[in-house]
N, C-alpha and C positions, 0 to 999 in steps of 0.2 A: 629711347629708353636709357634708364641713367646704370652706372656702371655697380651701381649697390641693389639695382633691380636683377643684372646676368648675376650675380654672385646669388641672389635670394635663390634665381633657378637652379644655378646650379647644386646648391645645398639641398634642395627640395627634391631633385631629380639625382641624389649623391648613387642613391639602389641600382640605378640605370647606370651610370658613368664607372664604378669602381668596378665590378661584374666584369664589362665588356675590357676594360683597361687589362684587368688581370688575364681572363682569355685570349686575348691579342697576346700579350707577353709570353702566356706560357706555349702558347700552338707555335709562334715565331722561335721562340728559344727551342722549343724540342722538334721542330724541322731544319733548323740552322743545323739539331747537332747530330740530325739524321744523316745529313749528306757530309759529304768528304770534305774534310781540308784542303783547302785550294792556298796553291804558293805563287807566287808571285815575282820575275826576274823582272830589275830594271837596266839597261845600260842606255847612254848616253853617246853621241857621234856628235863630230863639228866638219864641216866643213871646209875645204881650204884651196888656196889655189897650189894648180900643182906645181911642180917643180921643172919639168921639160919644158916650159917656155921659152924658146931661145929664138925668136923674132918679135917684132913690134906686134904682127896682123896675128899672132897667138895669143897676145897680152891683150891687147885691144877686143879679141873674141870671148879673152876668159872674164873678160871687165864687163865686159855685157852679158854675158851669161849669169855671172855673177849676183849681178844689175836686178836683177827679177830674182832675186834670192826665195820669193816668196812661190812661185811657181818653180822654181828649182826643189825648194824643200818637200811639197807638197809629191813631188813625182818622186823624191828618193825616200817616202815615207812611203810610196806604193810599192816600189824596189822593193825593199826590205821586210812588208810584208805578203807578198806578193806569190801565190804556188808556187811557182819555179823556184822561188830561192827558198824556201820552205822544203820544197823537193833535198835541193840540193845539199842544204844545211844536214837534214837526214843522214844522206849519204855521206858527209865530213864527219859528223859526229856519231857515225855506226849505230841509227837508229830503226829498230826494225820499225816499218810503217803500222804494221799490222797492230803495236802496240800502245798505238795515239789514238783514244779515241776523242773525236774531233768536237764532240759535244761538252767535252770538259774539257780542254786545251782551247786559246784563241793565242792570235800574234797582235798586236795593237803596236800604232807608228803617230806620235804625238810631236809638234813640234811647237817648241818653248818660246813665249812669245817673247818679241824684240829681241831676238838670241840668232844665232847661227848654230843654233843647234837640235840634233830630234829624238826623241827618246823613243825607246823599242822595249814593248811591254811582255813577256811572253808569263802565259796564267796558265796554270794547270793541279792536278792532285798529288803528283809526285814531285818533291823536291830535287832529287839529282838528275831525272827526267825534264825537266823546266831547266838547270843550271846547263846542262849539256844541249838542249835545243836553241837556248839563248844566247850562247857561244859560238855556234855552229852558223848560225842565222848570220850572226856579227860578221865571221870572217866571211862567207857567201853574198853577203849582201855589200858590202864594202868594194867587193871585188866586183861585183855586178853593176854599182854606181860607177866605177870607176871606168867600164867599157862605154859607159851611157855618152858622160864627160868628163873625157880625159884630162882636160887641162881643169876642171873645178872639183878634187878628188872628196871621201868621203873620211875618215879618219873615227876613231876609236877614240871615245872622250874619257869615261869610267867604264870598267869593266862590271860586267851584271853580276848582281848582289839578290838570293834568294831571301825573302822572309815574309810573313803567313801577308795574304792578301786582303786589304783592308776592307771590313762589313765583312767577319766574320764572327759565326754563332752568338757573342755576348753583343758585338755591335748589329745583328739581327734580332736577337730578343729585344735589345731596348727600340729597336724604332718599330717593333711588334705594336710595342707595350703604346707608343705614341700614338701611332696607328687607331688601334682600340680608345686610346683616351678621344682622339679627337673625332671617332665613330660616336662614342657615348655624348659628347658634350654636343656634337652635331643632332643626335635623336633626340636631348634633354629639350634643346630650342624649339624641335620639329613637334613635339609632343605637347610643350606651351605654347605653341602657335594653332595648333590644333583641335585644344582641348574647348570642351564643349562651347558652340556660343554663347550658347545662357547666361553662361557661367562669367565669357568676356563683358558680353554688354550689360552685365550687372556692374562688374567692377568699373567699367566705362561709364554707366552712369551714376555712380553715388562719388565720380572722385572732379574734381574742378578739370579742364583740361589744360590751364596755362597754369596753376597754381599745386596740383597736384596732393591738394586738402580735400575732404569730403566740401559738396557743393550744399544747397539750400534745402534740395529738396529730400537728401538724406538726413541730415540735422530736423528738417519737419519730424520727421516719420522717428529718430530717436529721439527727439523728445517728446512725442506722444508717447511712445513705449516708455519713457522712464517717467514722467507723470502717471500714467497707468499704476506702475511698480512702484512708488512715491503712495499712491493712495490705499495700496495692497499690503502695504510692510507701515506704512504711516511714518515714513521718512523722511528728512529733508531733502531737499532739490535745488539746488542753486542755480542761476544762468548771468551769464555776462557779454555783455555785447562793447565791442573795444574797437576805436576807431582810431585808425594810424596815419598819422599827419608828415607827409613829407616835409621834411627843413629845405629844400631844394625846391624848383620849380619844376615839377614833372614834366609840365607839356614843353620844357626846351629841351626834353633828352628825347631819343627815337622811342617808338613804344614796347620795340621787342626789350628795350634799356629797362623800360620803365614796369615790366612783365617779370624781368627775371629779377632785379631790384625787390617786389612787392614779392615773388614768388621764395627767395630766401627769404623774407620776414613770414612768412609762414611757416616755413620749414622750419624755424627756429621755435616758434611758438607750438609747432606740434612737438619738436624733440623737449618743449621746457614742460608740458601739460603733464601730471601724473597719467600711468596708468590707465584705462577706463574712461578719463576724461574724451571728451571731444572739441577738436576745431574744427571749424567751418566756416568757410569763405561765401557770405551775403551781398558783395559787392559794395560798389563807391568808397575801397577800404575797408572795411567792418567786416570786423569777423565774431562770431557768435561759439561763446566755449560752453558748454555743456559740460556740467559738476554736479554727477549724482550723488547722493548722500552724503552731503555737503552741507553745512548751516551756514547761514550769512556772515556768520565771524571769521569762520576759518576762508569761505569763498574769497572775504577781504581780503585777507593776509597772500592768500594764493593769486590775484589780481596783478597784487601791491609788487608781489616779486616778480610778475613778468613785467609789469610797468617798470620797474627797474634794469630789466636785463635788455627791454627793448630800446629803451633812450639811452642807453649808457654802449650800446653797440654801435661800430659804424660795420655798415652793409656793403660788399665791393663786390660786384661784376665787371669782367673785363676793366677796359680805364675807366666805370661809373659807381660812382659810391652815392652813401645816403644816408640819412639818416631821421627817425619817425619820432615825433613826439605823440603821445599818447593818450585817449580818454577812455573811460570805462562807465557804464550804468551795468549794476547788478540788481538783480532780484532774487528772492527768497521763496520759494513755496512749500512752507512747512504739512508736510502727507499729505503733499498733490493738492493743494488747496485752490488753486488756483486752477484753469484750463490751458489750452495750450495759447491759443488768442489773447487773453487775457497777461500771463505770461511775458510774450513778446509786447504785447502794449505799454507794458509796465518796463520792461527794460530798454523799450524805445525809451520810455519818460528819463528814464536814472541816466541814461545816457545824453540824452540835449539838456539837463539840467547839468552834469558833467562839463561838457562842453561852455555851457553858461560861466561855469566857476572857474575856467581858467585851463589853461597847458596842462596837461601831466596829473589832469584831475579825477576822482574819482568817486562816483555818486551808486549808494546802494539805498534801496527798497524791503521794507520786509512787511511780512504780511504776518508775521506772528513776531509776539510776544517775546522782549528777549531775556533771558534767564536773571532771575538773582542775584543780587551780590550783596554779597554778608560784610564788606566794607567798604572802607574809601578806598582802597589803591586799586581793589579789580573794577571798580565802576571808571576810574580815572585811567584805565588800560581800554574801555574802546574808545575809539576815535570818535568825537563827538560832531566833525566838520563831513561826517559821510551822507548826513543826511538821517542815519538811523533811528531810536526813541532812545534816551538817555535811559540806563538799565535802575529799580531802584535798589535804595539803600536802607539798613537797616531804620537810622533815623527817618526818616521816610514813610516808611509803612508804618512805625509807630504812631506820625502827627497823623496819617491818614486813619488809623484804626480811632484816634482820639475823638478827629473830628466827625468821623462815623458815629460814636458812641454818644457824642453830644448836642446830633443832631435829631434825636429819638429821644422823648421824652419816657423816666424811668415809667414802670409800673409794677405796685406792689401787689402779691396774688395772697388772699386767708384761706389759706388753706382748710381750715376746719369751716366756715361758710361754704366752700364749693363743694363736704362731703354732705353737709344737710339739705343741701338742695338738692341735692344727687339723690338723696332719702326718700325726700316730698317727692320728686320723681319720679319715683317706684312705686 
């Protein structure tokens, strides 16, 4: 699926997606600002060796101890936050127990990678409650590493710093608010994945499946309906059949090349077709446009311009480019005059006569009559290499009405003879 077909859904399904976005945001934002501010102490520790080293086999003990710094760090990260120094921190920092409750307070022991250092997190709703358990903790647990190993002691890097703990209320409402969007955009997909079959295997079959144009046997069925509506309103109906000619040699490129190559020149010719119009992919190249209420003049013109935008394009897929030279057979069926059969036969013909006259050519058909022109410069404005009937012109109809008039012998009527016979007749 192409990435301007999720954008269609989403647009389509906007009811479903903005709804759920806003609900997610606002329930997130107004239970963030239900429950309590939570603050947040950090301090920092390094490790170091100690100072009473005063033998070789001490040094030697503290260098391998050392050695596993990573299993060293890990156990003074359990120290530290660990009940017993918790307990004790308590007791340093004159904290009655009774007034921790343990479901909003945690101790968190993180240790910073490629560092000899471990950071000690203490979170809770009270701020000088946090600053004085985080303190407390520091000197308790320090002195707890330090009985562990003596000679790799534990040290105080930055001292802990309260401020509001991060993913609160505002940064809760917005990832609410994400939350919901990406619930809504989730059910928009689930809901166009689901929606009727009918509904899918209709659109699956009127559309080509490598070219992504309506296929043959939709273009049948709308142009019977607009023939139908052609002979109901008594309108013109145009059709053109346009065979696109690689300048390349197709069969040396792979075919999935040679698919998406042919499937942007359609794409291009449905963005160039008016409104209402129709393209449609008939195979071997040839695609069939459909131009209701449409007369053979203006069909030209509208032809003439894609034959121009399409040879004057180059085509690029991946590292494969292209480029199509062009022919067209049109036909005319002025209020449906024609069938649907008939039709198609006739713009088969416009188009291998087309193809006849050369590259870039372009042959129409009409079946009716084409309008008047009252001089020489609109008769000299169509194109007389289309194939069409040259339109006439004033001098024209004149030698024709002459030669009409002089090929009927005059006859004189006496009037007063044909009242008296009329007489006798009575």
């Amino acid at each position: 699926m192409e990435l301007r077909l999720y954008l269609q859904i989403l647009l389509k399904r906007w009811w479903l997606i903005v709804p759920l976005t806003l609900i997610s945001l606002t329930l997130a934002t107004f239970w963030s600002y239900s429950r309590p501010m939570i603050y947040q102490s950090t301090a920092t520790y390094v490790t170091r060796l100690g100072e009473g080293l005063t033998s070789v086999g001490d040094t030697l003990y503290a260098l391998d101890t050392f050695t596993g710094r990573q299993r060293l760090f890990v156990t003074y990260c359990e120290v530290m936050k660990s009940r017993s120094v918790v307990d004790r921190a308590m007791q340093i920092g004159n904290i009655d127990p009774n007034v921790i409750d343990w479901d909003l307070y945690s101790v968190n022991c993180n240790v910073l990678p490629e560092s000899n250092v471990i950071m000690v997190i203490v979170r809770g709703p009270n701020a000088s409650l946090v600053k004085r358990l985080a303190d407390a903790i520091g000197v308790a647990g320090t002195a707890r590493a330090g009985q562990l190993y003596s000679f790799v002691g534990l040290e105080e890097l930055d001292p802990p710093e309260v401020v509001e703990a991060p993913g609160n209320r505002m940064q809760q409402g917005i990832l609410g608010g994400m939350v919901g969007f990406a619930l809504g955009v989730g059910l928009a997909f689930v809901l166009e994945y689901l929606r009727s079959p009918v509904e899918r295997l209709e659109m699956a079959s009127i559309r080509h499946p490598k070219l992504g144009i309506y296929n043959e046997r939709y273009f049948q069925q709308r142009l019977m309906e607009e023939i139908n509506r052609a002979r109901a309103r008594n309108r013109p109906l145009s059709l053109a059949l346009m065979r696109l000619t690689p300048t390349e040699d197709f069969s040396l490129l792979p075919p999935e090349a040679e698919d998406m190559l042919l499937r942007a020149a359609a794409l291009r010719l449905q963005d160039k077709i008016r409104v209402g119009d129709i393209v449609a992919y008939l195979g071997r190249h040839t695609f069939a446009i459909l131009l209701p209420e449409t007369p053979a003049h203006e069909a030209q013109r509208l032809i003439e311009m894609l034959h121009q935008d399409i040879r004057t394009h180059t085509f690029k897929v991946d590292a494969y480019i292209a480029n199509f030279l062009v022919n067209s057979g049109i036909v005319e069926s002025s209020g449906g005059l024609l069938d649907l059969q008939t039709m198609l036969t006739k713009a088969n013909e416009a188009l291998r006569m087309a193809r006849q006259e050369g590259e870039n050519s372009l042959h129409l058909i009409r079946t009716s009559a084409q309008p008047f022109a009252l001089d020489a410069e609109v008769s000299m404005a169509e194109p007389s290499e289309s194939g069409a009937n040259v339109p006439f012109t004033s001098s024209e109809l004149d030698r024709l009405l002459e030669e009409s008039a002089g090929s009927t012998p005059p006859r004189t009527v006496d009037l007063r003879s044909e009242s008296s016979e009329a007489r006798n007749s009575t």
